[in-house]
Structures are given as structure tokens and as C-alpha cells.
C-alpha positions in Angstrom: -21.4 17.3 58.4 -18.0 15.0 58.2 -15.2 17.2 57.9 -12.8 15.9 55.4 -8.9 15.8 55.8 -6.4 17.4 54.0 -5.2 14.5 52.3 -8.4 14.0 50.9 -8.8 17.6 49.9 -5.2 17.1 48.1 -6.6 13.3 46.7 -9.9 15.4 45.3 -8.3 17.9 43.9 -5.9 15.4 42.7 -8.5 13.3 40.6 -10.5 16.9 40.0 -7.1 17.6 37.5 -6.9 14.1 36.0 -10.7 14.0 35.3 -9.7 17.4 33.6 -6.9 16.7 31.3 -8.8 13.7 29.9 -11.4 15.4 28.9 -9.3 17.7 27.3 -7.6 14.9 25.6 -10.2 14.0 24.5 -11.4 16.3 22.6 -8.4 17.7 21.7 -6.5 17.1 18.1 -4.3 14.3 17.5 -1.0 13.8 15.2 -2.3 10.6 13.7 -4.8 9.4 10.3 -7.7 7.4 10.5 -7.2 4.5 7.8 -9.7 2.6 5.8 -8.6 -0.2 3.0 -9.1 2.2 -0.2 -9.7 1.2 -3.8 -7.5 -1.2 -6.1 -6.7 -1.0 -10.1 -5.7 -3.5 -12.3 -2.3 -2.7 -13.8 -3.0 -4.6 -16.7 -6.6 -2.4 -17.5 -7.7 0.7 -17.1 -8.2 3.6 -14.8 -11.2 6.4 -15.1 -11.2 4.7 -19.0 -7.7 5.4 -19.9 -4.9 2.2 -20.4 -3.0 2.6 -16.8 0.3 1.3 -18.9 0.6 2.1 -22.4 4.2 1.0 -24.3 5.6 2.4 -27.4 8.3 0.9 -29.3 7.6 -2.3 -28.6 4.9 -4.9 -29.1 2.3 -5.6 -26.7 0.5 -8.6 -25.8 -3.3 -9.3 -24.7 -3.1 -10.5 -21.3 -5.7 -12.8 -19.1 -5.9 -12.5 -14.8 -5.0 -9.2 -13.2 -2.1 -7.4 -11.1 -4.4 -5.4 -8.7 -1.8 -2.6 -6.6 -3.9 -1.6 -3.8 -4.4 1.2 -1.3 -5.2 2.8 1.9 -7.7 5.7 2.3 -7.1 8.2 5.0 -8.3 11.1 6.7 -7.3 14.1 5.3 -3.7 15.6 6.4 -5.0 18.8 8.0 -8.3 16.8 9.7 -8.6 17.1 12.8 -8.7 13.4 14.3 -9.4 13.0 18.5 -9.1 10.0 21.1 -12.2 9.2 20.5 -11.5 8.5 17.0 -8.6 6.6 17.7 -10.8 4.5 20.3 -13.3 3.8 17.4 -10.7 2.9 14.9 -8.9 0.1 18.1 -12.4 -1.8 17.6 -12.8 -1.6 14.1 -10.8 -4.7 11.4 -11.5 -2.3 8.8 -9.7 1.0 10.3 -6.3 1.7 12.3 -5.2 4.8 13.6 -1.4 5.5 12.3 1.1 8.3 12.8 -0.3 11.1 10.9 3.6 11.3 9.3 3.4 7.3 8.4 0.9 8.3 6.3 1.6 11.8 4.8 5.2 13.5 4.6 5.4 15.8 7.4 4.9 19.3 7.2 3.7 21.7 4.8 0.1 22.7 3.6 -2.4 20.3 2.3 -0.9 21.2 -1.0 2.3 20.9 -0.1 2.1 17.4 1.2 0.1 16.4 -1.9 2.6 17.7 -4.5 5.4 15.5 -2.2 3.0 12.6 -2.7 2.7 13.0 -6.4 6.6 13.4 -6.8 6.9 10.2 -5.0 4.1 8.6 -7.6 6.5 9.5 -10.6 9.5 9.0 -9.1 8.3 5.1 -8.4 7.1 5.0 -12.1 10.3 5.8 -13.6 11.9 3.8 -11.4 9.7 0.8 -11.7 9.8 1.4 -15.7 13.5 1.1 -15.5 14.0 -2.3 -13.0 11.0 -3.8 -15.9 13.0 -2.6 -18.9 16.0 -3.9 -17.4 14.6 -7.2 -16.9 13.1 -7.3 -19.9 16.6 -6.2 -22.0 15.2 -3.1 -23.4 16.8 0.2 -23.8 14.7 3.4 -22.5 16.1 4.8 -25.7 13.9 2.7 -27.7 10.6 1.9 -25.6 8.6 4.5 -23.7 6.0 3.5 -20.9 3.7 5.6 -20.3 1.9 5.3 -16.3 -1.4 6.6 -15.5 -3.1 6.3 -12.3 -5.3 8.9 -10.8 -5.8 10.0 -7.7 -2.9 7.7 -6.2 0.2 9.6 -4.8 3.3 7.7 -3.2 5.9 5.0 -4.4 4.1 1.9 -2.9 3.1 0.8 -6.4 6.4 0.7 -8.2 6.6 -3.2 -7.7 2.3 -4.0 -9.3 3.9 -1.6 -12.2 7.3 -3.2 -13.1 5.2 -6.5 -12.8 2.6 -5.2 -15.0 5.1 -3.4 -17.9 6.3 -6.9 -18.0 3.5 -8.8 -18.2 2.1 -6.4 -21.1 5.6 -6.8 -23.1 7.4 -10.1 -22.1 4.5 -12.3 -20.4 6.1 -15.2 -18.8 8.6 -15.9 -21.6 6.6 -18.7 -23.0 3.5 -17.1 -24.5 1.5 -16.9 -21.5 0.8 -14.3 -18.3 2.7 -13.7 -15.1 -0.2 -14.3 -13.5 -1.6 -17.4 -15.0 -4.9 -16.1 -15.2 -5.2 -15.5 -11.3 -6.2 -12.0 -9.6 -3.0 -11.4 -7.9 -2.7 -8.4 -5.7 0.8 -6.9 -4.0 2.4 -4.2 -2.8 5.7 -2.1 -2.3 8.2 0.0 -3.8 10.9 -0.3 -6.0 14.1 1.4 -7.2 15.7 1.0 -10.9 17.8 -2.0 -9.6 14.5 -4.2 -9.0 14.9 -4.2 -4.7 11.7 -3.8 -3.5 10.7 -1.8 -0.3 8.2 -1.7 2.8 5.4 0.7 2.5 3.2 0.3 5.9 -0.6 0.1 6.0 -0.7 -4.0 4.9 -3.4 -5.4 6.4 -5.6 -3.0 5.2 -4.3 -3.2 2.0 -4.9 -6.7 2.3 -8.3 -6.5 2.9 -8.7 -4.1 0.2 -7.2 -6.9 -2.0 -9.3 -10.1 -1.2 -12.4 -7.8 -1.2 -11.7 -7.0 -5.0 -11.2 -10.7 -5.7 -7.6 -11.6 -5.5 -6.4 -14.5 -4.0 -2.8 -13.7 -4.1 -0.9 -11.3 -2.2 2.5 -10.1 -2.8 4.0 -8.3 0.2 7.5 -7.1 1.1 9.5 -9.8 3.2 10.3 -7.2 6.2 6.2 -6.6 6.8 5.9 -10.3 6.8 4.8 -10.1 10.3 2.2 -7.8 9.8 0.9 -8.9 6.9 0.4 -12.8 8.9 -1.1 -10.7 11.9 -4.3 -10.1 10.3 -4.2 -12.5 7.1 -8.3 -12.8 5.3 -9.4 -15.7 4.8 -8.4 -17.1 0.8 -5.8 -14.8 0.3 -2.3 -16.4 -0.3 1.5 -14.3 0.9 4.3 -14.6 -1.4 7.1 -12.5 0.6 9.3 -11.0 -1.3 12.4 -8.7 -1.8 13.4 -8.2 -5.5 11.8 -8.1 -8.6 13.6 -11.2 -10.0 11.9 -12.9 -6.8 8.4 -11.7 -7.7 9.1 -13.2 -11.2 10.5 -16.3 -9.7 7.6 -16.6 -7.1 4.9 -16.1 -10.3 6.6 -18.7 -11.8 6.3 -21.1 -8.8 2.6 -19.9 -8.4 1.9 -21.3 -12.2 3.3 -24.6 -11.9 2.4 -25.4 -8.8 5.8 -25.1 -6.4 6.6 -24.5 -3.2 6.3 -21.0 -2.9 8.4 -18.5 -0.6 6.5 -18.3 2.9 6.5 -15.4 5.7 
């Protein structure tokens, strides 16, 4: 029988420890979310068979197309997600592992982190009310928006919401619709002065968007790069980084153009 050396003794006990600590990597818990492209709503409709944006003092108009915000679905905060779940997700279009706090506020209980998320939510619905009023030359005083959307927490939808207040109030201007009766999809937040914000997750939300029909996509200008990286097929980017851009960019869109590009 060979008798083996001590540096091979040291080089099997060696490998012995790294065979060791992956297996208990991989099995064992992860910071980070599993992602899926989750469902979209049209602004301009309903949600669970309630209006999503529903104005007082002020006439409304019937509108044609749809302003779709979109989202991303994600593994429950407190889940426990492994390496071999991440290794799934690398070979999957339709999934992406992400920090578990790009995805949920850090800290706290399950309930904690979803009362931060719903704050967020109305915090980007008054704030997206305001920017549309603004634009629009309304007082607050006078015309109340109410916002309804269930089950979504976070601010990534302020921007489909001022777009939609206006749409349902002001239109275009000239009688007709933001959208000139296209399915236009977008993302990203927005404070009371009309700047609009990164939110993460794009190409997901992307394909979330072209699944459900639209053909437009309205992203923030700093995730132009990931939103190109993984692009579907008939779906159209307008970057952009204000509210008077998105209107400006609609209005390109309906008379055919050139449109901003990534």
C-alpha cells in the first residue's frame, strides 16, 4: 500500500474543507430575492373592480389606449432563498436573483417591512398627484385624486400615476389621449416637482409589460443601460427624466417624431 506524503495529507485535507464549506453554502440561507416579472394595471381602469384614479372637483374625460405601471414579484422577505436558487434564477430570462434589500427595506419583521412599503405607496401618490396637478394648473384645494391599487407597495409607480391623473383630466390638450390609443407601459418614481427616479428590477418589468400587450416602454434615463441589456422584442424605450419629458415624449410618440433614445 503507497504511503502518501504529507503534503498530500495537508492537499486532502485541504480540498476535504473546501468540498465542506460549499456544501454548506449551499444549502445555507442567502441575503438576496428571487424575482419574477409580476402583474401590471392599467391606470386609466380598474383594479379588483374599483376605478384605480378617481377625481373630484374637476371634470373627467373617457379615455382610449392604456398607461400599464408594472411590477416585479418576489420571494417573500423572511424566505429562505439558497445557491441553488440563485443558480436557477442565472439560467432563467424570466427570474434574477437581487439583493434581498434592493428589493425590500432592510430590517424589521415581515410586517414591518410591509407597512415601510405601503408608506412608500402613498407617499408616491401624493407626490405624483401633486407634480400632475401642478402640470395641469390645479389647486389641491379644489380637486381631490383619489389612488387605489392593491396589493402594490413602493414609489415605483408615481410617474404611470401623474401620467394617468392627467390623461383622465387634461388628455393631450387637444381633445385626445396621452397615449394616442397605444398600450404604453413605464416605470419610476416621482417627487411633487415632476423629477422622476430609478427604481431597479427593469427588465423584468419589461417583460411583464410587452407580455400584457404594450408596445411602449417608459423607463428612467439612468437604467437606460439595463433596460437595452435585455430589451423584448416589439417593445419601444422612451428614456426619461421629468414629467414635462414624459409629456413631451407622448407627444412625439403621436405625431410621429423622433423620440428620445437610450
Amino acid at each position: 500500500m503507497p504511503t502518501l506524503s504529507r503534503r498530500s495529507l495537508t492537499l486532502a485535507a485541504c480540498a476535504a474543507v473546501v468540498v465542506a464549506l460549499l456544501a454548506v453554502a449551499a444549502f445555507a440561507p442567502l441575503p438576496v430575492s428571487i424575482v419574477v416579472p409580476g402583474p401590471t394595471t392599467d391606470v386609466l381602469g380598474t383594479d379588483k373592480g374599483s376605478p384605480v384614479i378617481t377625481v373630484t372637483g374637476a371634470p373627467v374625460r373617457k379615455t382610449s389606449g392604456q398607461l400599464r405601471m408594472v411590477t416585479i414579484s418576489a420571494t417573500e422577505p423572511n424566505a429562505a432563498v439558497h445557491f441553488t436558487d440563485v443558480a436557477k434564477a442565472w439560467f432563467k430570462k424570466s427570474q434574477a436573483a437581487m439583493p434581498r434589500d434592493a428589493v425590500y427595506p432592510s430590517g424589521g419583521s415581515v410586517e414591518q417591512i410591509t407597512k415601510v412599503n405601503q408608506k412608500e405607496m402613498t407617499d408616491s401618490q401624493v407626490a405624483a398627484t401633486s407634480a400632475a396637478l401642478k402640470e395641469l394648473g390645479l389647486s389641491p384645494a379644489t380637486v381631490k385624486v383619489d389612488l387605489r391599487l392593491a396589493d402594490v407597495g413602493g414609489p415605483s409607480a408615481g410617474l404611470l400615476f401623474s401620467l394617468g391623473i392627467i390623461d383622465k383630466i387634461g388628455g393631450d390638450g387637444h381633445g385626445g389621449d396621452l397615449t394616442g390609443g397605444r398600450t404604453i407601459a413605464g416605470t419610476g418614481t416621482i417627487d411633487a416637482a415632476g423629477k422622476v427616479g430609478a427604481v431597479g428590477g427593469v427588465p423584468l418589468k419589461e417583460q411583464a409589460a410587452r407580455r400584457d400587450g404594450a408596445t411602449v416602454f417608459i423607463v428612467p434615463r439612468d437604467e437606460c443601460g439595463d433596460a437595452k441589456a435585455e430589451l423584448p422584442s416589439g417593445l419601444r424605450l422612451i428614456p426619461v427624466t421629468t414629467l414635462d419629458g414624459a409629456l413631451s415624449a407622448l407627444s412625439a410618440l403621436r405625431a410621429g417624431r423622433q423620440l428620445p433614445s437610450c
